[in-house]
C-alpha positions, 0 to 999 in steps of 0.5 A, a space after each residue: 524474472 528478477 526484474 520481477 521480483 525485485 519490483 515485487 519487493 520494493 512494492 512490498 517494502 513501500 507499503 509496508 513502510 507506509 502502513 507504518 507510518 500512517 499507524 503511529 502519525 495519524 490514528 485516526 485513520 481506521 486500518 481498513 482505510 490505512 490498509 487500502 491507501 498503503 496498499 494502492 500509494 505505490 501504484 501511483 508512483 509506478 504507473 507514474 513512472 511507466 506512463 512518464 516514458 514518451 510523448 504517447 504511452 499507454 497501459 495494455 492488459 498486461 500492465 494493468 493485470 499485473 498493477 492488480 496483482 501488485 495492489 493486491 499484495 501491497 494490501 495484504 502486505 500492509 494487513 500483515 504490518 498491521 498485526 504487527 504494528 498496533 495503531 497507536 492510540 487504539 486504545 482510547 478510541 474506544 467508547 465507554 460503556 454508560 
């Protein structure tokens, strides 16, 4: 259980450390594309780690039930970052009225 939970905060901490970084380094991503990469990023890692393990690994039912799980709070966690953290530059990105 606290392997659980502890994977669920790191996961949380990487994505919330990636919306950020890609808030105030690259503002031309939109923050539904920032959202979803910051989201999904981590997953790779994890999967990457858990396939790394043996000659034949696969991924049940549960492991990619709870790679959903982890994806989704790893999106809602960087829509949270973003109300806090603005892109930088939003501002200018808008058109002006003619």
């Amino acid at each position: 259980m606290l392997d659980a939970a502890f994977l669920m905060g790191s996961y949380a901490a990487m994505s919330a450390g990636m919306s950020a970084m890609i808030a105030k380094v690259s503002p031309s991503i939109g923050p539904r594309m920032r959202h979803l990469f910051a989201g999904s990023s981590p997953l790779a890692v994890l999967l990457a780690m858990r396939l790394e393990g043996g000659p034949s690994t696969t991924l049940d039912s549960m492991d990619l039930f709870s790679a959903g799980g982890l994806l989704i709070l790893g999106i809602i966690t960087s829509s949270a970052v973003g109300k806090v953290i603005p892109t930088q530059g939003a501002d200018r990105k808008k058109l002006s009225a003619r």
